[in-house]
C-alpha positions in Angstrom: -5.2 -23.0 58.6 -6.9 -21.4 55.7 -9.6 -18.9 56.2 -12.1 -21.1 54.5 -11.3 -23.6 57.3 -12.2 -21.3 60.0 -15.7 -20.0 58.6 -17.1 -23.1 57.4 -20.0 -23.1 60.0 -20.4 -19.6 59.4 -20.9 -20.7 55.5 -23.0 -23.8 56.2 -25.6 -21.5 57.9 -25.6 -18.9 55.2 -25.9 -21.8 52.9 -29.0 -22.7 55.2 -30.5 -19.5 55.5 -30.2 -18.7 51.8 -31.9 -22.3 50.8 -34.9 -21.1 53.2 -35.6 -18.1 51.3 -35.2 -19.5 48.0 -33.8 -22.3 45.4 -30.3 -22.3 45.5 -27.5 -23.8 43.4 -23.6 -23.9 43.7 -23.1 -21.2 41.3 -25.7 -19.0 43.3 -24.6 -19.3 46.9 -21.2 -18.5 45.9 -22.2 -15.5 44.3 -24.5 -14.5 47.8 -21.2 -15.5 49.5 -19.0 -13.0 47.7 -21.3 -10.2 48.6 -20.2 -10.9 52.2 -16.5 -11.5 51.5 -15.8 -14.9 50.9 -13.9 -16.2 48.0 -15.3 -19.9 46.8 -16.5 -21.1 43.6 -19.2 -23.2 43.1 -16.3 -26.1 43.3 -15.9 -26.2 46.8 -19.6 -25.0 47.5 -21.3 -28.4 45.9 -19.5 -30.8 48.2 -21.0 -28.9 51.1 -24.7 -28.9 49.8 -24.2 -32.3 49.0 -23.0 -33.0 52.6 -26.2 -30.9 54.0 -28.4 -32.9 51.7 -26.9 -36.1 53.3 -28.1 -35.7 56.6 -31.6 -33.9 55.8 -31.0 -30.6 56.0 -31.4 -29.7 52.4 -33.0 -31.0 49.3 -32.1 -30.8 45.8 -33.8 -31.1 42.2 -32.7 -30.2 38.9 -34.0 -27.6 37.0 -32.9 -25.1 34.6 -31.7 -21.9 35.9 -29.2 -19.3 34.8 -29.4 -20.9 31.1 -28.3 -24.4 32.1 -29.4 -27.3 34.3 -28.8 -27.0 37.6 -28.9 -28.9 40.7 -31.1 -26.3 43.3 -31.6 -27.0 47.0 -34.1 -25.7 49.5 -34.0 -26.1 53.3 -35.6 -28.8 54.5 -37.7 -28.4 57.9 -35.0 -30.4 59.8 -32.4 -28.0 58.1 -34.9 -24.6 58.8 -34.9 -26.0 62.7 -31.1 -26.5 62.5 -30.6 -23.1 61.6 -33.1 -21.9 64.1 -31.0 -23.0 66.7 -27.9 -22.1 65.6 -29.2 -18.2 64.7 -29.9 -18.7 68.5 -26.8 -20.2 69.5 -24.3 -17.5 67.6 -26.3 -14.7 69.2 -25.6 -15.9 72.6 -21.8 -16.5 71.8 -21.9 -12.6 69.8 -23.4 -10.8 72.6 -21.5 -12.5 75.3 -18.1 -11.7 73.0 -19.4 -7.8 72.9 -19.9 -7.5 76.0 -16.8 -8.9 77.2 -15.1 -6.2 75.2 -17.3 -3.6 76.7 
């Protein structure tokens, strides 16, 4: 399994929580996700926003940004709920991982 594999939900919701703040393209999550560690281009990023913009979660427009058009998505309310939830979901699961180790 590659590592990629193994975080996507992890990416999705950063992809999520990104699009809530701000417009965001292919070229610019992949940049956010490189400060954290990850290692995708916008290549394997746009199939995903694509995916999220399928079933309502974001929405897209193009625009011009960075010098070129670009496709940029923002959180839609059904996404900013998803993300909500999961936020509240991964805490339980996090503190009930430390605390086993404690």
């Amino acid at each position: 399994m590659r590592d990629t594999d193994f975080y996507l939900g992890q990416i999705r919701l950063q992809v999520l929580n990104q699009a809530r703040r701000e417009p965001i393209s292919g070229l610019g999550i992949s940049r956010e996700l490189a400060r954290h560690g990850y290692e995708l281009g916008p290549g394997p990023i746009c199939p995903r926003l694509h995916r999220l913009e399928e079933h309502g979660h974001l929405k897209s427009r193009r625009a011009l940004a960075d010098g070129r058009h670009r496709r940029l998505c923002r959180a839609t309310p059904v996404g900013k709920e998803l993300l909500a939830g999961a936020k509240t979901k991964v805490r339980e699961l996090f503190e009930e991982r430390i605390e086993e180790d404690y």
